[in-house]
Structure formats: C-alpha cells, structure tokens
C-alpha angles and dihedrals in degrees: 000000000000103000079050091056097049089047087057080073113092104223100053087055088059091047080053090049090056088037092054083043096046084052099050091048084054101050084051097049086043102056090041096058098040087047100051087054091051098047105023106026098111091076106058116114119179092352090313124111135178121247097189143322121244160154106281104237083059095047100051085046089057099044093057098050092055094045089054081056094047096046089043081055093045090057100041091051087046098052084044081055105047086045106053083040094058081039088063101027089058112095130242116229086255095063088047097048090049088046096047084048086063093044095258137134129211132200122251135188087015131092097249141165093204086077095047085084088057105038116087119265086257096067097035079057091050096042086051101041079050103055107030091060091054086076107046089038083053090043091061122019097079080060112046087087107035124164128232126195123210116225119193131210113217134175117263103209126197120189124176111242095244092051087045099053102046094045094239100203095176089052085064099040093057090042081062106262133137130230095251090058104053092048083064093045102055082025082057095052091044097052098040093252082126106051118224105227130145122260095264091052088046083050099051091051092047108035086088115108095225122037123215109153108034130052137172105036113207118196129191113210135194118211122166103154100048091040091118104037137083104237092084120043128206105237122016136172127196128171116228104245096062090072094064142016098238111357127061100221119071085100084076106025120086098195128026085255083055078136101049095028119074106030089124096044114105131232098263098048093047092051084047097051092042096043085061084065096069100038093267107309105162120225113228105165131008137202126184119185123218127228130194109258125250111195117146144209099213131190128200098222086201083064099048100058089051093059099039087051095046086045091062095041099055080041094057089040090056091048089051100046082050098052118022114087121272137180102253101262124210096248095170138033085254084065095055092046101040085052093050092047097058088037124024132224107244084191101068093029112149090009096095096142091052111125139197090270095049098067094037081064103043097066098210091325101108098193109206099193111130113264133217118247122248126193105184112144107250128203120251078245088085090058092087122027117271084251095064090048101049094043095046088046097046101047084054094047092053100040087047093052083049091059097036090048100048083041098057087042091052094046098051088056087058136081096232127045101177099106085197084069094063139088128232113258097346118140122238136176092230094055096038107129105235104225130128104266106156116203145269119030093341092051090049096050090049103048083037087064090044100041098049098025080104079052095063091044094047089066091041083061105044086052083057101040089045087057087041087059085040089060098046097041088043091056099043094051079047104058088035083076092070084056113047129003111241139155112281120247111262130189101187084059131282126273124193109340098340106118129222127262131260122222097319105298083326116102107223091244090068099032090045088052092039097051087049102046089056093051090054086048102052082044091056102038082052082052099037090055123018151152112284103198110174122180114209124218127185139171124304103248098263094016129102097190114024118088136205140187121271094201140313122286085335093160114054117169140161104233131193143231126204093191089052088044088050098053095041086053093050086048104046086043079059095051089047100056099033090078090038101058094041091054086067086072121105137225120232114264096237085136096249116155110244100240101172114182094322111133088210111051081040090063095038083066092057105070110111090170086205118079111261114176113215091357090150086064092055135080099271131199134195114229138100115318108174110048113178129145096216091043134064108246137234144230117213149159097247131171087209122077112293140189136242108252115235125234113263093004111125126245137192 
C-alpha cells in the first residue's frame, strides 16, 4: 500500500517511466553485447570483433540505422538523468526553513548546485553517481558499433598491344614475372576472370578512393611513337598503393576530387587527359577484375561492457529515486507556494515585493521596510540570473566558433568546398584528421576520445539549456498568477483544484522539442566526426587476383564531414537564437515581483495575513489582500478576492 501511494505522485511515475526506458536500453545493450561473445566471439582481436561482413553499401546503411537507436537511447537516458537529478537536488521545506533561518535562499523548480550543500549526503550520492556517469555513457556508446571498410590494393598492368598479342613470354620474364603468372593473367582474359570494359566504365568503377569490389586493372596501349624507346616499357606492373598514401586511385585520377570532378567530361577528352600521364601512351583495351567485398559492422567488446554497466547503474538509480522514501521535496514553484501557503514562511514576512534579485543583493540583511510598487514591463532575461545567461550563451558561442573554425580550416585543405557536395559520416582521404593514432585497440580508444569528446559537451549543454527553459517557463507560470486565478502546479498529486505538474516545471512543448533536439544533435555530431577503420587487402604473394588481408584494423583514423559540420553549426545557431529572441518578450506589468526560483522571494509571496483554511487546494491569485486606508497594505498569493496593486503605492 505504501509503494502504491508514492507512486500516486506524478513525478515518481515519470522516474518510473526513465527508469522502464533505462531498463529496457539496458536489456538491449545487454543482450547485444552477450550475444555478440557467445556467437562471435571468436573474432575479437585486441577487444575488437567482427558483426557481420558486407557489401558496403549494406553496411553504411546499417550502421546508420543503429546509430539513430543508440543515439535515441543516449538521449532518453540523458533526459532520465537530468530529471531525477533535478528530483534529489530540489530541496524539502525543512532544508529551506533551516537555509532562510540563516539568512539563506535555495533554488526550486531549477536544476542547481546552490542547493547540493543543503540536501542530505544520500541525494548528493545519488546526484553524483547520476551525472558523472552521463560522461564517461556519451564518451562510448557512438562508438560501441563502428564500420570499416576494406580497401584493396591491386596491380594496375600495362602491356603494350604487340607484347600482348604474340604472348612474349620472354618480355615478361624479363619484366620479372613468373610463368605461372603470366598463364593467370592471359587464363584470366580467356574465362572472363579480367572483364573487357572501355576506359570510362573502367573509370567510373576506379575513381573511388577506396576500393572494395574490383581488384587487378590490365591496359592495352598503343604506342607507336615510343615503340623503341625506354620510356615505355613493354610490359609494367604497379601495385596500387604505391600511387597514393591512403587511396588506391590516383593511377587513374587526374585531381584530388578525381570522385566529385569530371562527371561531365566525355570519353575522348578523359582518355586525353589520362593518356598525357604516361607520356602518351595511348589506351586501346581495357580489362578490370571483381572481388568480393569486404566491408564490416564491428563492436569493442571493452565498450561495450562500460556502457552496459553504466546503463544498469542509471537504471537501478531511477528505480530507486521512483520507489525509496523520501521526504516529499518542493519540485516546482506550485509546491513552494502550496506549502507557504499552508504554512508561512516567519522569515520573509512583510517583505512581500522582494524580488530574486533582491535577495542576490542583500548578502544574508533581509530588510522588511514596505516597498513601492513598480509595473515596468520586464524581459523574460530577467527570468533566469544574468549568470545563467552569460554562462549557457557563452559556452554555445565558443563551442560554435570551434566548430565553425576548424570547419573553415578543414575546408580550405579539401577540392571541393561546397559542403552540399559532401555525405554524412563517410571517410574520405581528403577529411581525415591528421593526428598519430597508431592502429589496432590503442588507435580506436584514441580516435574513440577524439571523435565523441562533442558528444560529452553537447549534454553539458543540454543540462544547462533545460534549466535555461526551467527559468523562463518558471517565471512566466509565475507572473500568469497576477492575471487570472487557477489551481498551482503540484508534483506529489493534486487535491482539490490544484492541477497536476508538467514535466517537472517544464511544459512538455518545450521538454518533447528539447529531448528530441538533443537526440538529432548527438545523431549529427556521430555523423560530423567519426571513426575511419580500413582494412587493407593485397595480392597473395604469387597471386594476381587473389587477395588477403594486410592486418587487422591497421589503419584507424577520426574523419571529418563538412556536410555534418555544416548542419550542426545551422542547428546550434538555432539553439542559440531561440532563447535569445524569446527573452525579448515581456511580462505583463501587473506589477509581480519576479521571484524566479528563488525560495525566498517565493515565500515572501505567500503571506495572506487573514486565516484561509486549505487555501493551497483552491484556485489562487496574486493581488492585494489586505486594503485599508490607515494600514499598509499587502500583496499576496490569496485564495479570497484580491485587488490590483497600484503603481508607487507601498506595500508590506
């Protein structure tokens, strides 16, 4: 009977909500990961395992799709977080009682450290053990499933069309090649193994700067006028890899865009162009091979532990939070008031115009002398304290210029500059972030702390931004009291008129947008800078065809994209402003002091003067409850008929 009666409360059932979510992430990332030691096992070298091996077009497709789930997860364990963190860190009338004895005010309604020195050690445990597992949960999980692409190095053979013709064993012998070798080569052209294609075809398929699907390249020249010189061999036989220092295909490509340039250039005038790069050796024929590609979803086993292990334990914190006995804490600014209402506050007595500020400024002397009513119109700025403002604005100015500054550096190294141009999350030699890496596991964790480091200030700043939204939405449900009489707000369930709470002191069309903002956010920023794994394969020794692998995971890199970079910076612009612009709204200058979150000025507002019995249940307004000629006169929250204050006249 009793767990049934806290969970009446409402904001224990969405703890249980977070905490059902959190379970089921957990569950998911559980399985997966138990699942992936007992069935592919077997594959993991140095903490790294193989999912499952595809084509690459597959595999990218896959790997976004889970990354939309786990960054769906990420956000939903992150607004559980930030709730049942703002739950513990709100203070009980005790606490404020004890803290306005001493001349001290504490925040409600708003996520707050001022409040962490009054709260008991349990709830300063349980705010810790929350947030700090936030870092480390956002610093992994992107990376838990990450794709590599395998990249192969083939030879690229060029064989003058005479040599080629009349079989010239002794020509290849002499160019270094073995018997054997030459037999694959002319059995590859006669079963079909090397492709006949013309050159643009053969274009289309090798321009890519890594090569999954096609392998050892034969061209047929024609050259006339070189025939007796040295400067074209007969016979010659590069691999791949030795034309470039990461990509395969600068044999073919005649600009670093060589995959974005040229699309519009015909036939005649590529093989033109191309022909000048080996001294004018003109193409006649030309053959390409295929390989089965080798493109893999992979998983860090040692990363998937953390954040399964971190999942269970913000699950087991949230169940806690919904079920353990608490002393009922005042979540929104209705609880304060219901509660000063019912009991009022000896400490703010006859200070009923006081306002955040007020107290901010008094530095422990809480003057009671009657004040003079003001009805200027004041932004919704001063909703929140100019503190909060500068420091939730600045941090997303600087980390805005950051991204905007590496972004314009980065741009300026590549071919194309045109961001619009470019893919989401897909490596490419020319946005690969040149930094020593190394390979295998330390490569990965490294790269892992560059790539997803946005990732841990993102949900420092959507922590900061939420309470932003607190402030503003506190102090408008606030002033809306001197304008109509209504029900308050409660969180431990309504009685009588009073009206349930939103979420938290967040109405759900600003917590909904904002959950999902930072969902999209975390989904860009995973696609703007991400892990680049290549695998490389080369030619059996021997062999001309048949590939094998040159290590595994040797090249491990963070990589770039300019579209991603582009769209975070739109959005976070969009963040920026959002708050900006709506803090040019006004209140209405109904002359109500703008309390805040401010426990003090709260309870200051709270002081009928007459008895009302159950006045907390009842539709309350704010006004003047106590109009005598021969008295000052008060403002109060009342649920009896009250008065609009005049402008200049005092109050108590």
């Amino acid at each position: 009977m009793e767990t049934r009666s806290r969970l009446d409360r409402p904001w224990r059932r969405v703890a249980l909500g977070f905490a059902v979510a959190a379970l089921i992430s957990f569950g998911v990332n559980f399985s997966f990961t138990v699942y992936m030691m007992a069935v592919r096992g077997s594959t993991v070298q140095n903490g790294i395992g193989v999912l499952a091996e595809l084509s690459c077009g597959r595999s990218k497709t896959i790997n976004l799709y889970l990354h939309i789930v786990i960054n769906c997860m990420s956000a939903t364990l992150l607004a559980g977080s930030n709730y049942c963190m703002q739950f513990v860190a709100a203070p009980t009338r005790s606490q404020i009682d004890a803290a306005h004895e001493k001349r001290k005010w504490l925040d409600i309604g708003v996520p707050s450290f001022r409040n962490l020195p009054s709260i008991t050690w349990r709830n300063r445990i349980l705010w810790i053990i929350l947030s700090f597992s936030s870092l480390p949960l956002h610093l992994f999980f992107n990376s838990t499933v990450f794709a590599s692409t395998s990249a192969n190095h083939y030879y690229v053979i060029r064989i003058r069309a005479s040599t080629f013709q009349r079989r010239d064993t002794d020509g290849f012998l002499e160019a270094g090649w073995t018997l054997d070798e030459v037999d694959q080569l002319y059995d590859a052209v006669g079963d079909g193994t090397l492709e006949n294609t013309t050159f643009l075809d053969l274009y289309e398929e090798y321009r890519r700067q890594f090569q999954s699907s096609r392998g050892t390249v034969l061209l047929i020249v024609h050259d006339p006028d070189l025939e007796s010189t040295e400067y074209s061999p007969p016979i010659s036989r590069v691999l791949s890899a030795q034309y470039g220092h990461l990509s395969d295909n600068s044999w073919i490509c005649m600009s670093a865009a060589c995959d974005k340039l040229n699309d519009q250039m015909t036939e005649d005038e590529y093989l033109e162009s191309y022909s000048a790069r080996f001294g004018g050796a003109v193409i006649r024929n030309t053959y390409m091979s295929s390989t089965p590609e080798r493109c893999k979803l992979q998983f860090s086993l040692p990363f998937c532990w953390i954040v399964t292990g971190l999942n269970l334990l913000k699950s087991l914190v949230m169940l806690y939070v919904a079920y353990a006995k608490f002393e009922d804490p005042l979540l929104t600014v209705g609880d304060a008031v219901a509660s000063f209402l019912e009991s009022p506050d000896p400490y703010t007595e006859s200070m009923c115009l006081a306002t955040r500020k007020h107290f901010i400024k008094s530095r422990g002397l809480w003057e009671t002398s009657p004040r003079a009513l003001t009805t200027e119109r004041k932004l919704l700025f001063s909703a929140a304290s100019r503190g909060r403002w500068v420091f939730c604005l600045s941090l997303m100015v600087i980390c805005i210029s950051i991204c905007g500054y590496f972004y314009d550096v980065g741009i300026n190294e590549v071919a194309d500059d045109n961001p619009w141009g470019w893919q989401l999350g897909t490596p490419d030699v020319d946005t690969m972030i040149e930094l020593p890496m190394g390979s295998g596991a330390s490569a990965l964790l490294s790269s892992v702390l560059l790539a997803n480091f946005p990732q841990v200030v993102l949900s420092v700043i959507y922590v900061i931004y939420n309470a932003l939204f607190t402030c503003i939405c506190t102090s408008t449900e606030w002033s809306s009291y001197a304008d109509q009489r209504k029900g308050l707000r409660i969180s431990s369930g309504p009685k009588g008129d009073q009206r349930e709470t939103y979420f938290l002191q967040l109405p759900y069309k600003f917590s909904l947008p904002l959950i999902s903002l930072s969902g999209v956010l975390h989904w860009l920023i995973s696609q703007s800078i991400f892990i680049v794994a290549l695998e490389g394969y080369s030619p059996v020794e021997g062999q001309l065809f048949e590939m094998e692998s040159d290590g595994y995971l040797g090249f491990i890199r963070c990589g770039w994209s300019p579209l991603g970079a582009v769209l975070c910076i739109i959005v976070s612009l969009a963040m920026l402003c959002f708050p900006i612009l709506l803090g040019f709204r006004r209140l209405r200058p109904n002359g109500m002091p703008l309390a805040g979150s401010c426990s003090a000025a709260i309870a200051a507002a709270c002081h009928p003067g007459a008895k009302e019995p159950d006045a907390w249940k009842k539709p309350v307004k704010w006004g003047v409850v106590k109009y005598k000629e021969e008295d000052v006169c008060r403002c109060s929250f009342s649920s009896l008929e009250v008065q609009v204050p005049e402008k200049g006249q005092l109050y108590e």
